[in-house]
PLY file of the C-alpha trace (Angstrom):
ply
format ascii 1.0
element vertex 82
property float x
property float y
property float z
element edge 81
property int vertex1
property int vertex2
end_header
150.93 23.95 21.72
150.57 27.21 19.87
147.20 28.32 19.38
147.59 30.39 16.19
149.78 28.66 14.49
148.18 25.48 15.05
144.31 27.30 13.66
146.86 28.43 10.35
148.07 25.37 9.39
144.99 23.47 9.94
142.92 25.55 7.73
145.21 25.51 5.27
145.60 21.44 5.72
141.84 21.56 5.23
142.50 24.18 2.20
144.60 21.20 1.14
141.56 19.18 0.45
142.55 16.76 4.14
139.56 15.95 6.51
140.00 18.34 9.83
141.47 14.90 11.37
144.50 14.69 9.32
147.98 15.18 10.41
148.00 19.16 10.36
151.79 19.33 11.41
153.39 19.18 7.49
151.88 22.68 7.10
153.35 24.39 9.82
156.41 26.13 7.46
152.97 27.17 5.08
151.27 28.93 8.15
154.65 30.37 9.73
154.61 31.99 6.09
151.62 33.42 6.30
151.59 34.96 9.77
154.93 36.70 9.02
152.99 38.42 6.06
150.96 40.12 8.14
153.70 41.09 10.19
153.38 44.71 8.23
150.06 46.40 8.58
147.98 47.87 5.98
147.16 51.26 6.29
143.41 50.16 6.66
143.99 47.65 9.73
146.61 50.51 10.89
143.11 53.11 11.18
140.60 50.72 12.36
142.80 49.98 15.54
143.53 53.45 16.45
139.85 53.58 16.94
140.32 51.88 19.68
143.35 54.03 21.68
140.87 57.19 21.33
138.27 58.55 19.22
140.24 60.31 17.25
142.26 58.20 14.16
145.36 60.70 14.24
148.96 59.23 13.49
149.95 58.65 16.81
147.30 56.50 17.03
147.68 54.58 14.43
151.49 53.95 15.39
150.81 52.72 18.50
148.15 50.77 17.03
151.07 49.14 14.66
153.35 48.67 17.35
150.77 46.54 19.56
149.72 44.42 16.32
153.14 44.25 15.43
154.05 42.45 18.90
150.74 40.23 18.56
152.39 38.52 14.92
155.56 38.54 17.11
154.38 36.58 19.57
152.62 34.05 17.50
155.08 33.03 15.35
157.76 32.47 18.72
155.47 30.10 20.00
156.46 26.59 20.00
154.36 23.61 18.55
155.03 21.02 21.24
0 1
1 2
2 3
3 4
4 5
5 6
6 7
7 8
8 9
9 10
10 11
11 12
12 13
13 14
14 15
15 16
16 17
17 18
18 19
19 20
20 21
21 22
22 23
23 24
24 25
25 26
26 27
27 28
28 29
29 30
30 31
31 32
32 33
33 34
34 35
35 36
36 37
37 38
38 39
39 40
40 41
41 42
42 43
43 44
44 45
45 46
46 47
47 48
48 49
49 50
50 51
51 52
52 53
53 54
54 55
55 56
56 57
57 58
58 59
59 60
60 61
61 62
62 63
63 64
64 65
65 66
66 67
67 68
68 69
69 70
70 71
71 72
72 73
73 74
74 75
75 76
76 77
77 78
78 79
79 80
80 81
């Protein structure tokens, strides 16, 4: 089972106006869609995780900050609903 995936399409299932025990599955293609959107990020989220590789926000920072986000989306949307 994939975990984020899964949490995507349920809320948006429950978005849907279905109770949270509804089949969740038909909106898998929505929340594949919307995880692949964030694929890209903003220059804000870009910042607020180079806070984290040092205390400095320089751009070297913030690239490596992209790359690691980057390759979290990545592996959420190759996960496999099973």
């Amino acid at each position: 089972m994939t975990e984020m995936i899964e949490r995507v399409a349920r809320t948006l299932s429950t978005l849907a106006g279905n109770a949270p025990h509804e089949d969740w599955r038909p909106f898998e293609t929505p929340a594949r869609a919307a995880i692949a959107a964030m694929a890209e990020p903003t220059g804000a989220m870009t910042a607020a995780g180079a806070e984290f590789f040092e205390e400095s926000t320089d751009k070297q920072n913030g690239f490596a900050a992209a790359i690691v986000y980057g390759a979290m989306i990545e592996a959420a949307l190759a996960e496999k609903i099973t």
